[in-house]
C-alpha positions as semicolon CSV with decimal commas, in nm:
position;residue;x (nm);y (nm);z (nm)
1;X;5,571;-0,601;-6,242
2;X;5,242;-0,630;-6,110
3;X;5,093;-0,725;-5,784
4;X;5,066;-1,073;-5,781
5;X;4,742;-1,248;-5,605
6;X;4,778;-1,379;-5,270
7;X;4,586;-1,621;-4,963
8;X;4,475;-1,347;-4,743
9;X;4,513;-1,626;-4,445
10;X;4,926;-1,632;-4,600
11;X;5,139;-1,438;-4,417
12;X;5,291;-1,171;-4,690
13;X;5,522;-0,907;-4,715
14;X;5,458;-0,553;-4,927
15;X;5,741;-0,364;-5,093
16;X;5,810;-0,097;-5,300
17;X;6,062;-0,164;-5,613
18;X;6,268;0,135;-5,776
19;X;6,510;0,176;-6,041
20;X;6,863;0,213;-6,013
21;X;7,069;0,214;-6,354
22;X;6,951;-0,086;-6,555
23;X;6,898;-0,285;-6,185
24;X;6,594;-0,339;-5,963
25;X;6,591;-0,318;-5,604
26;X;6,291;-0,277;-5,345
27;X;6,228;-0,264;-4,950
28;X;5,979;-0,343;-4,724
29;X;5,704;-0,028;-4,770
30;X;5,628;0,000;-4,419
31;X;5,965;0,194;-4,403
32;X;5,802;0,451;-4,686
33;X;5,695;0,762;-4,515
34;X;5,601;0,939;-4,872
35;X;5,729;0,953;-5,214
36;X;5,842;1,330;-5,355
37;X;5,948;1,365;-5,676
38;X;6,314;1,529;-5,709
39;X;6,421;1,868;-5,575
40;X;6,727;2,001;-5,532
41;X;6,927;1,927;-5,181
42;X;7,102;2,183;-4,996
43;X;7,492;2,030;-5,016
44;X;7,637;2,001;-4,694
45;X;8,065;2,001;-4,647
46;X;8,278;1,734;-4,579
47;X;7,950;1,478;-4,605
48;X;8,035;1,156;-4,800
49;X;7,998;1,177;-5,158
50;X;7,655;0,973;-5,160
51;X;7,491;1,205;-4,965
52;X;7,391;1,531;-5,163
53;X;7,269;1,726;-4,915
54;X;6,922;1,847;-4,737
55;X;6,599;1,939;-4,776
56;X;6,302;2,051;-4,566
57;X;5,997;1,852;-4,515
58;X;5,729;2,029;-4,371
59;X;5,969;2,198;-4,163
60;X;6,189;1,867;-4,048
61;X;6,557;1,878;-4,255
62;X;6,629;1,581;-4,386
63;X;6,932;1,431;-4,567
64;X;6,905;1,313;-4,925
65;X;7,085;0,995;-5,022
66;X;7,214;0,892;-5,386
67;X;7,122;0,557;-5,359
68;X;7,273;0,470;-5,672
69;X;7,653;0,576;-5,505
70;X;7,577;0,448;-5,203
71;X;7,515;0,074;-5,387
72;X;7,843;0,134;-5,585
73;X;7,664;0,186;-5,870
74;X;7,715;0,483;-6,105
75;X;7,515;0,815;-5,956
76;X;7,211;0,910;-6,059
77;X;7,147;1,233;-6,286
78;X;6,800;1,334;-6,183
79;X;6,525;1,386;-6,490
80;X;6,148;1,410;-6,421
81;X;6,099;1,060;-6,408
82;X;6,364;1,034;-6,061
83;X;6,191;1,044;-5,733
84;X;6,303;1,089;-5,340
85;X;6,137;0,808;-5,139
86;X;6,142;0,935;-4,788
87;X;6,179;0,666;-4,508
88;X;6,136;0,686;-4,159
89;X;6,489;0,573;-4,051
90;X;6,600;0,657;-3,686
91;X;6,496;0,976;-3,497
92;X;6,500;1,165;-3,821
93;X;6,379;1,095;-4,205
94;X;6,599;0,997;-4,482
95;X;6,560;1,063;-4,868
96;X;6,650;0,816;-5,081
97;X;6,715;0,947;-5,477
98;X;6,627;0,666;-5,735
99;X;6,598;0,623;-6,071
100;X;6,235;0,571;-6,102
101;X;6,006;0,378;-5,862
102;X;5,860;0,072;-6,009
103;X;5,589;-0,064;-5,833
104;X;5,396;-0,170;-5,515
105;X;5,422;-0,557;-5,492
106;X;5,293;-0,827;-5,216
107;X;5,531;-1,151;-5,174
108;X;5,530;-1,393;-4,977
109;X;5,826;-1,390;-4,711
110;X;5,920;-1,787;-4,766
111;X;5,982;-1,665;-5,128
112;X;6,305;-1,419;-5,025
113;X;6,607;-1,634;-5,107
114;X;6,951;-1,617;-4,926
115;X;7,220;-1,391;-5,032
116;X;7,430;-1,524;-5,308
117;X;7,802;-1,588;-5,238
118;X;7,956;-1,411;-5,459
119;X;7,859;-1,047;-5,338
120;X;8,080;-0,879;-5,185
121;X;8,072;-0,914;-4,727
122;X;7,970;-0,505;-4,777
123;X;7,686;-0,609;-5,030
124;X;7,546;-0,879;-4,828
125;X;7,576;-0,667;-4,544
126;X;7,297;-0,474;-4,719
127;X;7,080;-0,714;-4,841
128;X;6,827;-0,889;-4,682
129;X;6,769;-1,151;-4,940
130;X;6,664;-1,208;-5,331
131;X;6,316;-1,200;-5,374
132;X;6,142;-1,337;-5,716
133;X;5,892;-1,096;-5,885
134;X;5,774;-1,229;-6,209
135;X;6,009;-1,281;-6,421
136;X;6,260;-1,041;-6,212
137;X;6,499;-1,161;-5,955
138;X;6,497;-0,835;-5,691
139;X;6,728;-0,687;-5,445
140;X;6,592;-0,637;-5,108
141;X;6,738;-0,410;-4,940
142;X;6,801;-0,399;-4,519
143;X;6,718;-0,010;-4,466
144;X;6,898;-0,043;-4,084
145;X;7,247;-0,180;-4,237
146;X;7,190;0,066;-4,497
147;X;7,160;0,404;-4,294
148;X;7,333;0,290;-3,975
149;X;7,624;0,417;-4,157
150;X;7,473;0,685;-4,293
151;X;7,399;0,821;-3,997
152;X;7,755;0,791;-3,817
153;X;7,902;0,937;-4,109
154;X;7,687;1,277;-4,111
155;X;7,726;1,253;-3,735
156;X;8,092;1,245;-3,806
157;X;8,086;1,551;-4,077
């Protein structure tokens, strides 16, 4: 994927794509604080299964999601190439563990396309839209839908 060439005077929209499994998916990279590469999280009791644990960022604990498990998707097992995309979600940071992270791409926002129908209510839930990338048809993902849950459920653990 590369970065395809714009009208500066267009209105656009910049995301970040990452690998998950044999799928791409991607989200708006104003949410990206920083991108880590993987370390271990510190497992936390009675958390939901998609959420490995914590680590410390510059002194601020954060939780680490699988966000392979928490798409339904099989979870990850980490190699060199995985990476923790940090985003600034709520009062505190989440960690997102993916695959591998693609690439930095500008789209226009009149280029998203709806949900299709046959995802599941859950999956659209999550979704903000289709968006074309060259040849690639990608995922967005809606980060608030996403880790609104998370957030009750560590809350709740």
């Amino acid at each position: 994927m590369r970065d395809e060439k714009t009208n500066s005077s267009e209105p656009t929209l910049k995301i970040i794509s990452f690998k998950l499994a044999d799928q791409v998916f991607c989200l708006d990279i104003m949410a990206v604080k920083e991108i880590r590469v993987w370390q271990k999280a510190t497992p936390l009791p009675h958390s939901p299964d998609y959420v490995l644990g914590f680590i410390n960022l510059r002194g601020k604990v954060i939780p680490v999601v699988d966000m392979a498990l928490r798409l339904g998707l099989p979870a990850i097992d980490p190699t060199e190439q995985s990476a923790i995309i940090v985003i600034d979600e709520g009062d505190r940071g989440v960690g997102i563990l993916v695959d591998s992270v693609s690439d930095m791409v500008t789209v226009k926002p009149e280029d998203m396309q709806p949900v299709p129908d046959v995802m599941s209510d859950e999956e659209k839930q999550l979704t903000k839209g289709i968006v074309p990338v060259g040849e690639d048809m990608v995922c967005f993902l809606d980060l608030k839908s996403l880790f609104a849950t998370v957030e009750a459920q560590l809350e709740a653990a």
